[in-house]
N, C-alpha and C positions, 0 to 999 in steps of 0.2 A: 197045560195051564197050571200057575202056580194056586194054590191053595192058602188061604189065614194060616191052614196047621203049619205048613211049611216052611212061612216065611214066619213064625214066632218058634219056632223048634229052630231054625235059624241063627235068629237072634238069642236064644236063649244058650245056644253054643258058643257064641260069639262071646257073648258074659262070662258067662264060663270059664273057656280060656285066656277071657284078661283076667280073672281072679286067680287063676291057676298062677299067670305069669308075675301079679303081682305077690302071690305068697311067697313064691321061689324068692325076689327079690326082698321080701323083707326076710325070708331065714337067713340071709347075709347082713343083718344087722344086728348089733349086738340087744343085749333084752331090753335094756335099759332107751330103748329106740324103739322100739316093739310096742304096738297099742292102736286102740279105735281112733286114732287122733292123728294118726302117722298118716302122712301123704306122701306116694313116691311118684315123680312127675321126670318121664325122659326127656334128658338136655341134649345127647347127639348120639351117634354109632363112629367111634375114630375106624379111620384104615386097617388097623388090626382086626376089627369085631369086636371091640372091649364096645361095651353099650357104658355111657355116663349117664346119671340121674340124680338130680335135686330127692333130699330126703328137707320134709318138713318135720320137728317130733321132738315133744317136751318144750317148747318155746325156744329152738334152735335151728338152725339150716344145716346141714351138711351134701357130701356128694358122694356117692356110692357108683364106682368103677368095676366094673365085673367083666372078667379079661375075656376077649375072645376064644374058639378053639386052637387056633394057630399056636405055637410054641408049647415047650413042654412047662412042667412045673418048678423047673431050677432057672431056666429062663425067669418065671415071673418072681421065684424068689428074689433071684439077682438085681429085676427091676427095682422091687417093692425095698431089698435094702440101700438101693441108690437111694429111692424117694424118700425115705429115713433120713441118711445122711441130710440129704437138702430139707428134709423139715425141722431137723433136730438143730440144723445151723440157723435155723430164720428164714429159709430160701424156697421152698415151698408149704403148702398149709399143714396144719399139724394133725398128723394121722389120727384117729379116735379108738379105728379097730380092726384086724383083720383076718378072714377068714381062709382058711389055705384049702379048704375041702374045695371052698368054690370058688378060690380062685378073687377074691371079691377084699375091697379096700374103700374102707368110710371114711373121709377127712372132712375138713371144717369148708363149710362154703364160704367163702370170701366176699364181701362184695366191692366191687372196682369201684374206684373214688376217682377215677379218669384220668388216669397217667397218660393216655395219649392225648387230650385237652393239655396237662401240661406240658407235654412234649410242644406240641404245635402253636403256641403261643410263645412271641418270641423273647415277653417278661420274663419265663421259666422256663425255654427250653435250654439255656446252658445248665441251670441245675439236674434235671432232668438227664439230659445226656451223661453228666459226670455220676447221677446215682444210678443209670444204667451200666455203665464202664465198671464202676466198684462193685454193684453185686454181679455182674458177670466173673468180675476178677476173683468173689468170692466163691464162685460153684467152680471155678477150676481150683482153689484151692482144697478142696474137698479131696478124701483119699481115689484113689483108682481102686477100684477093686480087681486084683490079682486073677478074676477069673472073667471077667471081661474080655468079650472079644473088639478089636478097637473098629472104631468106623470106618467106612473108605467112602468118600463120595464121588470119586471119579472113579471107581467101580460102578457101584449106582448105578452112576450117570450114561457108564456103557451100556450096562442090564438095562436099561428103561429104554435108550437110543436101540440095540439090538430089539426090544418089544415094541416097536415102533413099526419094527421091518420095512423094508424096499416097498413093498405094494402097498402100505396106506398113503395116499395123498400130503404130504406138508409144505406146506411155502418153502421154498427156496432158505428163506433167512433163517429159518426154523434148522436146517440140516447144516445152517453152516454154522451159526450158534455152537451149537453141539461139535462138530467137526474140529472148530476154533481150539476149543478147551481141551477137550481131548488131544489134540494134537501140540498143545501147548508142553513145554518141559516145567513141570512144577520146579518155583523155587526152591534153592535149599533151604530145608530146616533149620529155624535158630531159635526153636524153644522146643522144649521138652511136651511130649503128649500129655492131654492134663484130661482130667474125668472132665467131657461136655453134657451140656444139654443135647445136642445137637437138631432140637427144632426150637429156637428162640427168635416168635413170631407176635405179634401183637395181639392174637386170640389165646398166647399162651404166657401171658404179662397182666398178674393185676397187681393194684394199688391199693392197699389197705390204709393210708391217709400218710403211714409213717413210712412203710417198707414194700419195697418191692418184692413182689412171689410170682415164684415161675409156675404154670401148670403140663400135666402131662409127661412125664417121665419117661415113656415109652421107648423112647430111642437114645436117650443117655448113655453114652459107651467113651472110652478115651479117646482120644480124638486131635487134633492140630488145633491151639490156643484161637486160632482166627478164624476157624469155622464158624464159631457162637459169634461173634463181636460183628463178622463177613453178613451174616445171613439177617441181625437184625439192622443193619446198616442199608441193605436191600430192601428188605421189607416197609422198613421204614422212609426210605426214599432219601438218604442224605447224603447230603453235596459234600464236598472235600473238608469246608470246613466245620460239618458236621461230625463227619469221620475222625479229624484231626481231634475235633475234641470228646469223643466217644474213647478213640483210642489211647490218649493221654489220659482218661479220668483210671483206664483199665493198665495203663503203666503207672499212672501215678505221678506225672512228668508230663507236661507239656511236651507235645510234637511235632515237628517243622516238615516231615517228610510222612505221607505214607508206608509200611511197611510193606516189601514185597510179597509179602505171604498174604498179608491180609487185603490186598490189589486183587492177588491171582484167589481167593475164597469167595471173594466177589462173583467174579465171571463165574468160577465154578459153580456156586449155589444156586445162580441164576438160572445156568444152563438144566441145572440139575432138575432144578424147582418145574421148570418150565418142562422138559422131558418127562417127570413124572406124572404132570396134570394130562399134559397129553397121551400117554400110555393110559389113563384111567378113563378119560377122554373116549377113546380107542375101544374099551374096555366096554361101557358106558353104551357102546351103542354109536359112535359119533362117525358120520360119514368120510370126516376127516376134507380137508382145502377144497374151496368151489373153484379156485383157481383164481382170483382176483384177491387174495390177500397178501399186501405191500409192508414191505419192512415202514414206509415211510405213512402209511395210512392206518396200519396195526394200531388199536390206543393202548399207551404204556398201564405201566403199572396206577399210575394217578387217576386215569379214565376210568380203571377197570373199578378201582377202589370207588367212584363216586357213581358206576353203576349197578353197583353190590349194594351201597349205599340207598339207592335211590327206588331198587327193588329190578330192576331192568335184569340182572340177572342174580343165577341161585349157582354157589359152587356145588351144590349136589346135584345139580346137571349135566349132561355132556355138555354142555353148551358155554354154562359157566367155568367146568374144566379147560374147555378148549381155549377161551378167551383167557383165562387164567393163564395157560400154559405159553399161548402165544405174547401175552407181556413181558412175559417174563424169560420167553428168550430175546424177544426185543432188547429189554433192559443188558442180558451179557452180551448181547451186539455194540450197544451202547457203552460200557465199560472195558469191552475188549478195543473199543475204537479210541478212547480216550488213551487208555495204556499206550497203542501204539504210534498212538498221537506224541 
């Protein structure tokens, strides 16, 4: 039988080590952020294990990033002088301070003025697409860092498709998704590897009234020009003559044809996007197919997005991963069928 002593010796442990954990997190600000008035409130835990959090302090916001154990410390310098480059251009928020002991980076909190309101409205959504197009075209402008290692997403896409393995359950559409792109002969190259973002997704896009900023740095490496342009083009759900004008805003030139590369980035990120939710899925706990899930009764990407929306599901779920993953091979079904169309 529990005891009063037990259960306030309990709680008073409990106190404890959230004070502990909050101090840790304020020696990673710099002093001038340090005080009885500071509030530090957690915003999420990315893939990595970097933990994000909201700093209140001095009548300002900012966000304080504290990288996971995974990678070593030339890794995170490498990231942290990426995130530089793209703050010092305009292209993401402006660093305030950073600590190398712990791994740990304060920048400016932003707050989104609703570029995706302006995207979706059809008064502004050509503006919208053409200041998308142009600051993409400007984070590939940006140098490559000489000690970068480059992306591969049909690597990835194999690693996640092999953690999948034979014995977990997947719909049918699910394995051929996958099978499709990998088996596919990537077009040839006709532009030069340029420094990417390479997750350029609408929870990593805000709107500052004037300028677009990108969040999250974490996987920026050189990469194929149409990975970035591929992947928000997907996420964001646009038809051809979307695309058209996304990708003319980022050439600078109106465009009459789709580019091969940026067709086949398509499929790929799709497949990619969707093999990875499902590997985590997987991961998570997920019993994996009940056997009644249909390419043609699957809800796409648009469904899943209005039941995120609406609260029906949580991506930090198995559940919401699953669904997640399964749109989204849907979708390179749907793109690889148009292509061969």
């Amino acid at each position: 039988m529990r005891s009063a002593a037990d259960g306030s010796t309990r709680k008073e442990s409990g106190l404890a080590e959230r004070d502990e954990a909050t101090a840790r997190l304020a020696a990673c600000l710099p002093d001038a952020l340090r005080g009885a008035s500071t509030t530090i409130s957690k915003v999420s835990v990315g893939l990595s294990g970097a933990g994000v959090y909201r700093v209140d302090a001095g009548g300002g916001a900012f966000v304080l990033k504290v990288a996971g154990a995974s990678g070593t410390d030339e890794d995170w310098r490498r990231k942290v002088r990426i995130q530089q480059l793209a703050a010092d251009a305009g292209l993401a928020p402006r660093i305030v301070h950073l600590d190398e002991e712990r791994r740990a980076v304060v920048s400016d909190f932003v707050a989104d003025r609703g570029f995706l309101a302006i995207y979706w409205d059809p008064r502004t959504q050509d503006g919208a697409l053409d200041q998308l197009g142009e600051s993409v075209r400007r984070i590939h402008a940006l140098p490559v860092p000489g000690d970068a290692t480059p992306g591969d997403a049909l690597s990835f896409l194999a690693g996640a498709s092999a953690a999948l393995g034979d014995g977990f359950p997947l719909p049918a559409f699910v394995r051929d998704a996958i099978a499709r792109v990998i088996a596919e002969p990537p077009p040839i190259r006709d532009r030069a590897i340029v420094l990417s973002h390479n997750d350029v997704n609408p929870t990593n896009l805000v709107y500052d009234g004037t300028r677009l900023l990108f969040l999250d740095w974490e996987t920026a490496a050189p990469n194929d020009p149409w990975f970035d342009l591929a992947s928000i083009a997907v996420f964001m759900r646009m038809d051809s003559a979307r695309c058209r004008r996304l990708v003319g805003a980022y050439e600078g030139a109106p465009v009459t044809r789709l580019p091969a590369g940026f067709e086949y980035n398509r499929r790929l990120m799709a497949a990619m996007c969707g093999a990875n939710a499902l590997r985590m899925a997987r991961q998570a706990g997920h019993p994996g197919a009940a056997g009644d899930e249909l390419l043609e009764t699957t809800p796409g990407i648009g469904e899943l997005y209005q039941r995120l929306r609406a609260g029906e599901l949580n991506l930090a779920t198995p559940a919401g991963m699953w669904a997640f993953g399964l749109a989204f091979a849907k979708a390179s079904i749907a793109l690889s069928d148009h292509a061969e169309g």
